[in-house]
DSSP file (Angstrom, degrees, kcal/mol; ACC not computed):
  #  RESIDUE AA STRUCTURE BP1 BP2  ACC     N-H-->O    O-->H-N    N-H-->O    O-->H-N    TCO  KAPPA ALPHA  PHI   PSI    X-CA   Y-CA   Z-CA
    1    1 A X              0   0    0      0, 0.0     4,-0.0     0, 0.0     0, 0.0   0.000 360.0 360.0 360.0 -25.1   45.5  -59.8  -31.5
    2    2 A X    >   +     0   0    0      2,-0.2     3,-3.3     1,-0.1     4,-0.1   0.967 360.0  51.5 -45.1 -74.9   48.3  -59.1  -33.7
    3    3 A X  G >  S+     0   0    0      1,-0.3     3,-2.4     2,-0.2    -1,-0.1   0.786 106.8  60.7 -37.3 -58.1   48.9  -55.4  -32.2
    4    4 A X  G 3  S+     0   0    0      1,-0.2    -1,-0.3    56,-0.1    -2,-0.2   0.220  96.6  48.6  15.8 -49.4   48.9  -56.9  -29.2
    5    5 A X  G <  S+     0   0    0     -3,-3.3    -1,-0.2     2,-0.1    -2,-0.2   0.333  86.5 124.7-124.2  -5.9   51.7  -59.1  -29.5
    6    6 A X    <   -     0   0    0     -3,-2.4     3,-0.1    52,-0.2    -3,-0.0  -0.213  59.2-125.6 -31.9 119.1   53.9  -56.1  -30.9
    7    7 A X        -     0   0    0      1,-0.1     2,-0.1    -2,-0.1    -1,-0.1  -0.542  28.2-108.5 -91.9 152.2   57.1  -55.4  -29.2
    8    8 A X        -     0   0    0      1,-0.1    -1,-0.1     2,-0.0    47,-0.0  -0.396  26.9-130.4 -59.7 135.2   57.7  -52.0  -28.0
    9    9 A X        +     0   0    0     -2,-0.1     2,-0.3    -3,-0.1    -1,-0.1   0.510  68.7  16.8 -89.3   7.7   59.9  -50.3  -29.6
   10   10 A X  S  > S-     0   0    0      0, 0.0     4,-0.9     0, 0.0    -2,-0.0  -0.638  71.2-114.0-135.7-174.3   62.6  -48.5  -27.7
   11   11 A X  T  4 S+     0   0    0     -2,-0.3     4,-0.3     2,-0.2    -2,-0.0   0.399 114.2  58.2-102.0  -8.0   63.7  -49.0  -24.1
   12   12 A X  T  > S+     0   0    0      2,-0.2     4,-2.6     3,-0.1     5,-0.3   0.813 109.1  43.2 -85.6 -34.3   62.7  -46.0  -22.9
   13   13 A X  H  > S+     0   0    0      1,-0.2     4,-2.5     2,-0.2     3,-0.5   0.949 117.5  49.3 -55.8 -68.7   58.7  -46.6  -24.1
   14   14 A X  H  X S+     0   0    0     -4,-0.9     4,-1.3     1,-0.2    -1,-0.2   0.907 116.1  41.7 -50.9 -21.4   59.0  -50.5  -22.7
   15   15 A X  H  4 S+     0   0    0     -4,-0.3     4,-0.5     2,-0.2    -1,-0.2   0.959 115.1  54.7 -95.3 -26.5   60.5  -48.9  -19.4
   16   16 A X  H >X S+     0   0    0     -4,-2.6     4,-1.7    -3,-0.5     3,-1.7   0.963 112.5  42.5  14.4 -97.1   57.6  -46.1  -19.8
   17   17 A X  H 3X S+     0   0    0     -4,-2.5     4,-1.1    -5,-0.3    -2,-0.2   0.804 106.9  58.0 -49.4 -52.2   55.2  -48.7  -19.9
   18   18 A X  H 3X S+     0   0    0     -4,-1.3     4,-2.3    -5,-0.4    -1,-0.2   0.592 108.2  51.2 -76.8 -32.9   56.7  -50.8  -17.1
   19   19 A X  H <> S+     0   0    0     -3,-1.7     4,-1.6    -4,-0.5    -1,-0.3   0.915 112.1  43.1 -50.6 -85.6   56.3  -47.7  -14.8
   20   20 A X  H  X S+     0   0    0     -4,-1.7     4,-1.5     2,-0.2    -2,-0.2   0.691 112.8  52.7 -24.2 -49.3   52.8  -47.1  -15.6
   21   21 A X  H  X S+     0   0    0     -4,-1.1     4,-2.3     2,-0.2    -2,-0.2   0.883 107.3  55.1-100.3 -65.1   52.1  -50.8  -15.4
   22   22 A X  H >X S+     0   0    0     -4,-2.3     4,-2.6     2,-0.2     3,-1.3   0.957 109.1  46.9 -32.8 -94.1   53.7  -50.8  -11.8
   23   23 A X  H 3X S+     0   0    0     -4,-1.6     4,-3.7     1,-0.3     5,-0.4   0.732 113.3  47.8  -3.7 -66.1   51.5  -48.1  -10.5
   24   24 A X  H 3X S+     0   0    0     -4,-1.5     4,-2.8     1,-0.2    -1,-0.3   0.891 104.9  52.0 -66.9 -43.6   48.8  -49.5  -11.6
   25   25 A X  H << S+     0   0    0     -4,-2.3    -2,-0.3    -3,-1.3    -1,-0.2   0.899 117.0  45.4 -57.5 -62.6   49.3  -52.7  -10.6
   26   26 A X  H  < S+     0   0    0     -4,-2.6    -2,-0.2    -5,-0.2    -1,-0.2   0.944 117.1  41.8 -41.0 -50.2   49.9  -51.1   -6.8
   27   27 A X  H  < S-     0   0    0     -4,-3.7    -2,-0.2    -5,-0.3    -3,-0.2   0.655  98.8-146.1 -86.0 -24.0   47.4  -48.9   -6.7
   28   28 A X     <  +     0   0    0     -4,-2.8    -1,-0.1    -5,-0.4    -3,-0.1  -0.049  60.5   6.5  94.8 154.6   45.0  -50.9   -8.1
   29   29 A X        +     0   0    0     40,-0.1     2,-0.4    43,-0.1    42,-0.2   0.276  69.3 178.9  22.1  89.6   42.2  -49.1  -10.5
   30   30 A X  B     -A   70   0A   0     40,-2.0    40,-1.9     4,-0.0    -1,-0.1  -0.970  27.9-130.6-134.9 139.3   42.7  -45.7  -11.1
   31   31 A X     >  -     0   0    0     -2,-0.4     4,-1.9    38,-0.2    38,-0.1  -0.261  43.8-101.5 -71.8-172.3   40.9  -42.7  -13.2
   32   32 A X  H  > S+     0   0    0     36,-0.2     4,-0.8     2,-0.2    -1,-0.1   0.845 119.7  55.2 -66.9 -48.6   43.2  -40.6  -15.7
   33   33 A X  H  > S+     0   0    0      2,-0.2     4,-0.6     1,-0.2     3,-0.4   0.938 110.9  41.1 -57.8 -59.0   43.5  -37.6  -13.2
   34   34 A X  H >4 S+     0   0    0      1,-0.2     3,-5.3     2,-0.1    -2,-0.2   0.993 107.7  65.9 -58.3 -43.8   44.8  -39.6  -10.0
   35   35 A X  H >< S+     0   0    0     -4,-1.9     3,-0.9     1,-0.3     6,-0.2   0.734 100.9  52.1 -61.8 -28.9   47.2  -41.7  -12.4
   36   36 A X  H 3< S+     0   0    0     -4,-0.8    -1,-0.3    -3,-0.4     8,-0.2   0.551 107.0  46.4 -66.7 -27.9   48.9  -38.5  -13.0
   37   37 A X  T << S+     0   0    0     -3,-5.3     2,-0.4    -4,-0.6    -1,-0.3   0.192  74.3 125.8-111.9  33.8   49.6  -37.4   -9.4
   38   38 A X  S X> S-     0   0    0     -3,-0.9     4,-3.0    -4,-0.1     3,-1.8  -0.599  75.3-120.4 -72.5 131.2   50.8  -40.7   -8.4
   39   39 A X  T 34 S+     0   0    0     -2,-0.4    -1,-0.1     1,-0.3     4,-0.1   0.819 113.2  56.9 -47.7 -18.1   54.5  -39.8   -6.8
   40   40 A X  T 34 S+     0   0    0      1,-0.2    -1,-0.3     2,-0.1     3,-0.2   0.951 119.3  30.8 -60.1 -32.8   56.0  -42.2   -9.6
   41   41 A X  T X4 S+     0   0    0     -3,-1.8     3,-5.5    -6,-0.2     2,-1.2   0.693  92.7  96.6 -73.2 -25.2   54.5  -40.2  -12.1
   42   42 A X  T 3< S+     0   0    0     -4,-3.0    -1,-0.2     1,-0.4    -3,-0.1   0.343  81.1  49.9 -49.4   1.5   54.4  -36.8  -10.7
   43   43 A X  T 3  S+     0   0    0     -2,-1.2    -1,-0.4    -3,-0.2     2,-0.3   0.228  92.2 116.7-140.8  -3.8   57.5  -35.0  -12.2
   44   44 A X  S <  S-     0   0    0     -3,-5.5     5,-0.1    -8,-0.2    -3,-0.0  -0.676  75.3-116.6 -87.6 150.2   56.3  -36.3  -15.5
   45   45 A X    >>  -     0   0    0     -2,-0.3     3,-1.6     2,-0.1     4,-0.5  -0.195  29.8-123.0 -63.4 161.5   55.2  -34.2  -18.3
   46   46 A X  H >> S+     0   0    0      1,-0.3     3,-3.7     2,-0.2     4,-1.1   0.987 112.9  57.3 -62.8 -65.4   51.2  -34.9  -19.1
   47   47 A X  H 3> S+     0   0    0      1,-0.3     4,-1.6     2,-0.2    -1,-0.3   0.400 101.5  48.1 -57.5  -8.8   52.1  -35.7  -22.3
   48   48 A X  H <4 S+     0   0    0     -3,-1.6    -1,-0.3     2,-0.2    -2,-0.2   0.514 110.6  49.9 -84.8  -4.8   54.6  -38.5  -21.5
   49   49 A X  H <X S+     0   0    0     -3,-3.7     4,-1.5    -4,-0.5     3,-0.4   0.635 107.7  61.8-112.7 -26.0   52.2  -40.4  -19.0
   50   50 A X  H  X S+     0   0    0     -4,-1.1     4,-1.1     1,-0.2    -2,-0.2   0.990 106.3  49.5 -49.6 -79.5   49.8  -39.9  -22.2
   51   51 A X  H  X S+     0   0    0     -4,-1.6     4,-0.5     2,-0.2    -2,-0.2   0.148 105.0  45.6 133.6-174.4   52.3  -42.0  -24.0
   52   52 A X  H  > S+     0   0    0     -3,-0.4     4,-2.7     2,-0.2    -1,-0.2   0.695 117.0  53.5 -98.2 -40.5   53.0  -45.0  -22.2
   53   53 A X  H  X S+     0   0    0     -4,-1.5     4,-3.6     1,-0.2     5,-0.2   0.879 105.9  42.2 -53.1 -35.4   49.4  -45.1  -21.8
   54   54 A X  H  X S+     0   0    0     -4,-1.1     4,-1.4     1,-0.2    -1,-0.2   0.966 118.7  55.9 -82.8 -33.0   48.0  -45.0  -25.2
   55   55 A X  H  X S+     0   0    0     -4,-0.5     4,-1.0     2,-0.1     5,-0.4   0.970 110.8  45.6 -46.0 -53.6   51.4  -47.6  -25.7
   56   56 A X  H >X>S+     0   0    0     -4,-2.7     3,-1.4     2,-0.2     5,-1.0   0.886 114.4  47.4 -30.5 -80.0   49.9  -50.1  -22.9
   57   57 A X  H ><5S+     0   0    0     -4,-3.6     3,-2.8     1,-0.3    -1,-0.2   0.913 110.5  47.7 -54.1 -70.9   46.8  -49.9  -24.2
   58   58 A X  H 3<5S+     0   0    0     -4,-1.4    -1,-0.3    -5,-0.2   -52,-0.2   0.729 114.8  45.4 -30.6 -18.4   47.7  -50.6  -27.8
   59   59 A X  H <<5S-     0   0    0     -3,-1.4    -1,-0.2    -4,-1.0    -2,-0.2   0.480 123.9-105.8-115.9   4.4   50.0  -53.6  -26.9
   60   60 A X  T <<5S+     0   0    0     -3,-2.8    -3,-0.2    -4,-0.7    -2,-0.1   0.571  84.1 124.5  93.0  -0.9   46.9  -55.0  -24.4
   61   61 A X  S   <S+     0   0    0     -5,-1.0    12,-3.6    -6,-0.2     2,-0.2   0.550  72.5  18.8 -40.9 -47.2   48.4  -54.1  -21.2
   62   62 A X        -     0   0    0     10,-0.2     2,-0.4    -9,-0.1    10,-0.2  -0.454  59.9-169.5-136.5-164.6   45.6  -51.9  -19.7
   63   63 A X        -     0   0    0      8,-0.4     8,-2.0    -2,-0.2     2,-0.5  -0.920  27.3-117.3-176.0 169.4   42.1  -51.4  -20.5
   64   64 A X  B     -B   70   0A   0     -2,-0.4     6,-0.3     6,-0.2     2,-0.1  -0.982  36.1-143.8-132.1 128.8   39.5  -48.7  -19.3
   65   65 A X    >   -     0   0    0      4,-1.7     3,-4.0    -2,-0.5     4,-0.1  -0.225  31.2 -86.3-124.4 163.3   36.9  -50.5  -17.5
   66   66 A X  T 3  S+     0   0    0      1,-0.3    -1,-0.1     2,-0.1    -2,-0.0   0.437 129.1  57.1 -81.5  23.2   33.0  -49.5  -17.6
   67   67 A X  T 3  S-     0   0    0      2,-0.2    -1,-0.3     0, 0.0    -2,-0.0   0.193 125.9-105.3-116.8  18.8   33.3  -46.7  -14.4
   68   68 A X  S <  S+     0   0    0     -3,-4.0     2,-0.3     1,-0.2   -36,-0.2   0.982  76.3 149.1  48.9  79.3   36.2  -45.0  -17.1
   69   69 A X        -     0   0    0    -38,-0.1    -4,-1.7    -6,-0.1     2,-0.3  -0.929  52.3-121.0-146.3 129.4   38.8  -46.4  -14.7
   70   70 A X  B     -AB  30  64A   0    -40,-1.9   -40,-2.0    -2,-0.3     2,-0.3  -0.735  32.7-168.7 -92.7 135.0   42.5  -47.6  -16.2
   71   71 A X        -     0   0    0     -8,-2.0    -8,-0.4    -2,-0.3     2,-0.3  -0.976  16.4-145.3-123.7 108.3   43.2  -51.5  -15.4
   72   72 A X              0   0    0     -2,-0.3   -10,-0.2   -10,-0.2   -43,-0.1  -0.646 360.0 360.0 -48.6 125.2   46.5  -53.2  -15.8
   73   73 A X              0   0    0    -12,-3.6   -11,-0.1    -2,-0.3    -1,-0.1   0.386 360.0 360.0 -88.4 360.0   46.0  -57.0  -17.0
């Protein structure tokens, strides 16, 4: 719970994340592959959408649900 309650540490990760978070939160459920061609995302490199995820996940944000599906809480 600790990690969890960790602040991000720059403003470009927290706005990263916020991004990500959005999406998800629009779109609703998404695997790893779609999350990537979603038009917010789309002009980003894999490795930055990599991440904000593994940040999300790490601060509790998102979770990967038991059809291996990314969730925003």
């Amino acid at each position: 719970m600790a990690m969890a309650q960790r602040k991000l540490h720059s403003g470009s990760e927290a706005e990263d994340v916020a991004r990500v978070l959005r999406v998800l939160h629009r779109s609703g459920p998404l695997p790893l592959g779609e999350l990537a061609d979603e038009p917010e995302l789309a002009d980003w490199p894999s490795e930055r959408v990599e991440h904000a995820l593994v940040s999300a996940w790490s601060h509790a944000l998102i979770f990967i649900d038991t059809r291996d599906l990314l969730v925003a809480l």
